[in-house]
N, C-alpha and C positions, 0 to 999 in steps of 0.2 A: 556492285560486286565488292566484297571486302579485299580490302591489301592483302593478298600474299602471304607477303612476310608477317603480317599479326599474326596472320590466320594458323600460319605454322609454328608460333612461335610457343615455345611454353614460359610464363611468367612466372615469376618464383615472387611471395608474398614477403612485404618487408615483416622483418619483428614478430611473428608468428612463433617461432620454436618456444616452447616451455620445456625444455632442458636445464634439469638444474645443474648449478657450477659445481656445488661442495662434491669433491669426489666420494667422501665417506654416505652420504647420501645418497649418491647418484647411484653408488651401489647398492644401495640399500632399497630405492625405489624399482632399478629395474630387476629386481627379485619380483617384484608385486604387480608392476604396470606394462602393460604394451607400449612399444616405441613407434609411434605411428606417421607414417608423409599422408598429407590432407592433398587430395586432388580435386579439382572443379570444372566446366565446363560453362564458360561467359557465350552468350548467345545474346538475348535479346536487348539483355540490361546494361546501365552505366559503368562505368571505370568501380565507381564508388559505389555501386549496388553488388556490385563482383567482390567486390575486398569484404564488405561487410558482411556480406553469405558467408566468406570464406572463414573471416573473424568467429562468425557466428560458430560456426562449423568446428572449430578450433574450442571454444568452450564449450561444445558438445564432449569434444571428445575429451577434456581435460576432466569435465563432469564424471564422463564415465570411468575415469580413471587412467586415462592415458596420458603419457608424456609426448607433444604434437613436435617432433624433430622439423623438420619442412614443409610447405605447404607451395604446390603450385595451379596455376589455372591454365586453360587454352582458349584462344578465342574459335567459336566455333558458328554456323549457321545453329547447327542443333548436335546432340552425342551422337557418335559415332553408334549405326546397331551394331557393330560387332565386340568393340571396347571400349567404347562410352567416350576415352578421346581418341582420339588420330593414332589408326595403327601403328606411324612409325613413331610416335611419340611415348610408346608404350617401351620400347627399348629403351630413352632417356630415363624414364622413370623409373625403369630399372635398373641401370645404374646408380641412380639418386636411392634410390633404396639400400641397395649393397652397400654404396657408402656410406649414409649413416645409419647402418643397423637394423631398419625400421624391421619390424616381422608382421605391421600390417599395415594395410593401404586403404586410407578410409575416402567415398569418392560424396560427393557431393548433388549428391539426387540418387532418383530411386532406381535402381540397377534390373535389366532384364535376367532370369536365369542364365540366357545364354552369353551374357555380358563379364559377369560375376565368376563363369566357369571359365570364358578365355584369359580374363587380367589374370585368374587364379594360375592358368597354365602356363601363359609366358612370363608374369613377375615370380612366380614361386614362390609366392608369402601369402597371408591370409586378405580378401578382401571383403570390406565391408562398404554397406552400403549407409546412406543417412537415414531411412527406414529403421536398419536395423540397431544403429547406431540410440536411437533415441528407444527402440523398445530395450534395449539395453538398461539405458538410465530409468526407464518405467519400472523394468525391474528389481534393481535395486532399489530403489524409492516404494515402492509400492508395500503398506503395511498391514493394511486392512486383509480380510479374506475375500472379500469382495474385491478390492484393488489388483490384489495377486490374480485373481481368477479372471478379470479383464483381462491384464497384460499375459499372462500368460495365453489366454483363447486365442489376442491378437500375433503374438511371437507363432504360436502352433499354425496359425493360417499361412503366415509366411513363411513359413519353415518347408509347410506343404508344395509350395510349389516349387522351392529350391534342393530337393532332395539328389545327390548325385553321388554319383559312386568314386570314390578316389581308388584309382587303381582298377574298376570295374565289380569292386568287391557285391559294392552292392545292388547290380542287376546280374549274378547271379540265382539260377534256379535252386532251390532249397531242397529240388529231388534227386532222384539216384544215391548213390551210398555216402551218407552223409554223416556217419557214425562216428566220422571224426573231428567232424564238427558241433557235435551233441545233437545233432538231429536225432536219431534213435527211431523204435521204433512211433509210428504215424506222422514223421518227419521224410518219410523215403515217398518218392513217384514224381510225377512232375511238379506237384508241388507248384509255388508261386514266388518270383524273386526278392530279392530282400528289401527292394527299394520300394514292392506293393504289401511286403509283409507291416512295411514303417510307415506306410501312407496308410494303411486300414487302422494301423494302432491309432495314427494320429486322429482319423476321422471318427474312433470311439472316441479319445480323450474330448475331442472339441465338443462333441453328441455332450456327453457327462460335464463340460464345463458351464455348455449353454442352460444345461437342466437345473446346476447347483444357481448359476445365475438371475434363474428368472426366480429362484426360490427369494432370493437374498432382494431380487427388485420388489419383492409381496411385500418382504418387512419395513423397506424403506420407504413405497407407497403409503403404509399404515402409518409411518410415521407423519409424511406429509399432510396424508388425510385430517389426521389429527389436527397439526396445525391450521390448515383451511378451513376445519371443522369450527376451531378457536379463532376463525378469520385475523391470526396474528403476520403481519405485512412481513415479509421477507426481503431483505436488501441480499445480493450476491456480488462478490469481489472479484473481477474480472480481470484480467490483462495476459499482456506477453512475457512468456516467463523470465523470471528473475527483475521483474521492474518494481516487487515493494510490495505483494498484496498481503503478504503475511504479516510483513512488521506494521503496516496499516491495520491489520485488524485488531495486533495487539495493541495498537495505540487507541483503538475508536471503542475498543472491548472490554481492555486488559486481558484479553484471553490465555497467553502463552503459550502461543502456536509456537511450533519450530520455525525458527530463521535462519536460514544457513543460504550465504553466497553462493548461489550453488545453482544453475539451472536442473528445471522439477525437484526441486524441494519440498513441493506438496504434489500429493497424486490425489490422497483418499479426500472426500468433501470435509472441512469441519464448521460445524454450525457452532454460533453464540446466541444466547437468549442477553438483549438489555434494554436499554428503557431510554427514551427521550427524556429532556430536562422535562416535559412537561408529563412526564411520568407513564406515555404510552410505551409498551410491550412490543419490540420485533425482536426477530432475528435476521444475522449477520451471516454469512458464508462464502470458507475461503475456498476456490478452487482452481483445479489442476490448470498451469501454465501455457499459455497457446507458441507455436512458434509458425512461422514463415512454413506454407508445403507442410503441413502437419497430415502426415499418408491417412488417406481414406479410411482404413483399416481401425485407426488408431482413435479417428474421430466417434467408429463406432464403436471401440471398444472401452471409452471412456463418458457413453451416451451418459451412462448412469450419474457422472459427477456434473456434468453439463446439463444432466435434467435440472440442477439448482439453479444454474441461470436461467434456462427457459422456463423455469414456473416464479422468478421469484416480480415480484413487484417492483422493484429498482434496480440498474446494473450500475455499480461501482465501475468505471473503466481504468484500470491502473496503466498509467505511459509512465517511461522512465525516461522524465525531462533530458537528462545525460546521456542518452543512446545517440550514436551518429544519424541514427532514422528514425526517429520515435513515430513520424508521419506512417512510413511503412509497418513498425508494428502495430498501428492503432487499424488500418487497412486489413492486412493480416488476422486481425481479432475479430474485425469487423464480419470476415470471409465469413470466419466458424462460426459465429455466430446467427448467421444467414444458413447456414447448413444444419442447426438444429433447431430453425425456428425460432429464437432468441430476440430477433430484430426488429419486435413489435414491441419489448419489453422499453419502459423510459428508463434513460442513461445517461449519468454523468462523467465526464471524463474529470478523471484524478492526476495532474501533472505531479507527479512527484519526483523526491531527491533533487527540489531543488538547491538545495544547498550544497550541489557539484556542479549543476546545469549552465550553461550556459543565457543568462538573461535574456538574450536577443533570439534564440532559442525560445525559450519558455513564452516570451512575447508573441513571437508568429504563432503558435499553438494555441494559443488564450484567442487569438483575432480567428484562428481557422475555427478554431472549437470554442464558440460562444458561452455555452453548457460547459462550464468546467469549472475547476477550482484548481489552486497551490497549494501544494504540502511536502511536508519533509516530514517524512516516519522515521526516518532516525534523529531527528533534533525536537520533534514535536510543533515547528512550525506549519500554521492553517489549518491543523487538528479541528479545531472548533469551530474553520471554517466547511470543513466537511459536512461534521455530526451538524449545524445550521440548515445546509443545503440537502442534507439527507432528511432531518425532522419535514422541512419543506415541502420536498418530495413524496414523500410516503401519503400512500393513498388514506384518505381521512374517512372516517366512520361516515354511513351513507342517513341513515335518520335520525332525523329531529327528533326531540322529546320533549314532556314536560310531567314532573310526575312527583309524587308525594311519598314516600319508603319510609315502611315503618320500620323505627330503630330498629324491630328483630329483624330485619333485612340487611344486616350491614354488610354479610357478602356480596349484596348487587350493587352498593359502594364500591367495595373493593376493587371487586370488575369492571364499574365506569371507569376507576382512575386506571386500571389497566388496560381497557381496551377502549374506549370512550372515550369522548372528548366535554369535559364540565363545564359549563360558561358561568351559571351560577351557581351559588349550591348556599341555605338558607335552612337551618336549627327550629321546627315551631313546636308546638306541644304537640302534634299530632304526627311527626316525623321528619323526616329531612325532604325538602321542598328542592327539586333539583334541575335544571333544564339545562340543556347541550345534545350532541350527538352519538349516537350510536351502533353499532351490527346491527343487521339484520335481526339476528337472533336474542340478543340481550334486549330491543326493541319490547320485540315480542314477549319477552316476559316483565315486563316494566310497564305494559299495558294495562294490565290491571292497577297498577297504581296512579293512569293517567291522571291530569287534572285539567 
C-alpha cells in the first residue's frame, strides 16, 4: 500500500517555469502566448521517470508556444476517472492557477471527455490534454498538403469525440422559430441539435480528408515504385524527436534540411538522392520525430511518413547521447516502430551530440547497443564514421557478371557505376571487358554481352 502522505501530496517540479524576466518582453509575449501550469500524474514509474515526462511535457508546451508558469505531479495508483488527479487536489490547483495567471492547464496523458469537461468546470480555464498538445505542434509544423491533411483528419477525430456545449448552447435543437438565430426558412421543426449538426459536418470533412489522402498516397507510391523499380537502397533517419536527425542528414547529405531546436521540426518526409565514396546511388530520408505514448491516432495519421521507414533498407536510429534517458527514447522508438512494421528493417543506432554527452553515458549505450556509432552533427565529429558503416550496410547488388560492352554501350557503364558494384573493368579493342555485381534487372540486359 502507498504512504498516504505521498499519495496526497502534490509535488511541484524544480526549474520548470520558462517565464521570462525582461518585463518589456514579458509583455510583449503574453500578447501572443498562453500561460500554462503543467500537471501530471506518477503511477507506476521512477522519481526520475516522473520529472522527465514532466520535463518532456514542458518543451512540448514551450514548442507549442507557451510560456510553462508551474508544473506539478501527484503520486497516484492510476488517474483519477473523474479528474484525472485526486478530486481534492483539483482545488489546490486551482488556486495555483489564479495565482499565477495561468489561462490553461495542460495535463499529462490522454484525458477522457468526461475528464477534460470536469477540470474545465471546476478550474475555470482552458484544459488541455498531451494528445492534443502535440497535434497542436503537428499543426503548426506541418507544411506539405499531404502533412496538413494528416494532422488535420487526426485533430478532426479528436475533436469528435470531445464536442460539448459550453452553456448548453450547443445540444440545443435547431427547430421551432429560430429566425432569430438565422435558421429561416427549412431551418424550423425538430430539426437536429447543434452538437449532431458539428458531428455530421465533421464526419463529411474526415470522409473528404480520407478521399484527398488516399489520392496523394497513389502519387507517393509511384514515386517509391519508381525507385524499387531503379532498385536504388534507401537508408531512413529514425529517432526521438529533437535528438539530431535533421542536422545529421545535412551533414551525411548537404541537403539543407530545416534545423530548428524545436521539438517536430520535421513532419513532412524529405528524401536525398547521393552516392557512396565508391560511387553507388541511394537515398537518404529524414522523418517525423517519435515521442514517449505517441496517441494511437497520431501513429496512424502519420502512417504515410513512417511508410519510409518500413520500406527502406537501413534504419539510421538517432539517440540524443545528452538526454537524461536516451535508454527510454531508444525503447520508445523502438515501440513505433513495431507498430508499423519497421522492426525487421536492419538498424544502426546513431549516438549523437556527443559533444554535450556525458562520456560514461555514451560508454553504457555503445556496450548495450553494439550496432552503433558516435557522432556529433553540429561539430561534424564521426561523420565519416557513419557514411562507413552505412556504405557497409546497404544491401549490395545480388548478380554476378562478366561481360564485354561495346563502346556504343556506355550508358550501361554509367549505370554499373551507379548501381553496380565493378571489381574489374579492362579497355580491349572489342570493348570494355567488365566483371562485378549487379540488379537484377541491369543483369539481364548485360546478358547479351556475357562472356
Amino acid at each position: 500500500m502507498q504512504d498516504l502522505a505521498e499519495r496526497h501530496a502534490l509535488r511541484r517540479v524544480a526549474s520548470l517555469s520558462t517565464e521570462l524576466e525582461d518585463i518589456s518582453e514579458v509583455e510583449y509575449r503574453q500578447l501572443r502566448l498562453e500561460r500554462v501550469v503543467l500537471v501530471g500524474v506518477w503511477t507506476s514509474r521512477s522519481v526520475e521517470d516522473a520529472e522527465n515526462s514532466m520535463t518532456e511535457l514542458a518543451l512540448l508546451a514551450e514548442t507549442a508556444g507557451s510560456t510553462v508558469l508551474d508544473a506539478i505531479y501527484q503520486r497516484r495508483d492510476k488517474p483519477d476517472p473523474a479528474t484525472y488527479i485526486g478530486r481534492g487536489k483539483v482545488d489546490g490547483l486551482k488556486e495555483m492557477v489564479q495565482a499565477t495567471g495561468a489561462d490553461t492547464v495542460i495535463c499529462d496523458g490522454e484525458l477522457a471527455p468526461s475528464q477534460l469537461r470536469n477540470l474545465e468546470d471546476r478550474l475555470k480555464v482552458k484544459v488541455v490534454d498531451r494528445t492534443a498538445l502535440i497535434l497542436d505542434i503537428f499543426a503548426q509544423h506541418a507544411k506539405s498538403a499531404e502533412g496538413q491533411a494528416q494532422v488535420e483528419l487526426a485533430q478532426l477525430n479528436y475533436m469528435k469525440q470531445r464536442l460539448r456545449g459550453w452553456g448548453g448552447n450547443l445540444s440545443r435543437q435547431a427547430g421551432g422559430r429560430v429566425g432569430a438565430d438565422g435558421g429561416g426558412i427549412g431551418g424550423r421543426g425538430p430539426g437536429e441539435t447543434k452538437i449532431e449538426t458539428d458531428r455530421r459536418r465533421i464526419n463529411t470533412k474526415i470522409a473528404k480528408l480520407r478521399r484527398e489522402l488516399k489520392e496523394m498516397k497513389g502519387t507517393r507510391d509511384t514515386k517509391r515504385q519508381e525507385r524499387k523499380r531503379n532498385e536504388i537502397p534507401s537508408v531512413a533517419i529514425a529517432g526521438y524527436t529533437n535528438a539530431g536527425k535533421s542536422s545529421l542528414l545535412n551533414r551525411l547529405t548537404g541537403a539543407g534540411v530545416l534545423v530548428e531546436d524545436a521539438l517536430f521540426a520535421t513532419l513532412d518526409p524529405t528524401t536525398r538522392r547521393t552516392t557512396t565514396a565508391d560511387g553507388r546511388v541511394y537515398t537518404m530520408s529524414d522523418t517525423v520525430g517519435f515521442v514517449r505514448d505517441l496517441p494511437h491516432g497520431l501513429v496512424e495519421a502519420f502512417r504515410s511518413t513512417l511508410e519510409e521507414v518500413a520500406d527502406s533498407d537501413l534504419i539510421l536510429h538517432v539517440v540524443d547521447g545528452s538526454h537524461p534517458d536516451p535508454e527510454g527514447q531508444i525503447a520508445a522508438v523502438r515501440q513505433v516502430l513495431g507498430e508499423i512494421g519497421a522492426d525487421k528493417v536492419p538498424e544502426v543506432i546513431v549516438i549523437n551530440k556527443v559533444d554535450a554527452a556525458d562520456p560514461m553515458v555514451v560508454a553504457r549505450l555503445r556496450q548495450r547497443e553494439p550496432h552503433s556509432v558516435v557522432v556529433s552533427a553540429k561539430t561534424g565529429e564521426g561523420v565519416d564514421d557513419v557514411l562507413r558503416m552505412v556504405e557497409d550496410e546497404l544491401p549490395r547488388p545480388g548478380v554476378e557478371f562478366e561481360a564485354l560492352v561495346p563502346y556504343a554501350r556506355g550508358d550501361l557503364l554509367d549505370r554499373l557505376h551507379r548501381e553496380g558494384e565493378i571489381e574489374s573493368m579492362e579497355h580491349t579493342g572489342d570493348g570494355t571487358r567488365v566483371t562485378g555485381r549487379a540488379t537484377e534487372a541491369l543483369a539481364g540486359e548485360l546478358a547479351s554481352f556475357a562472356v
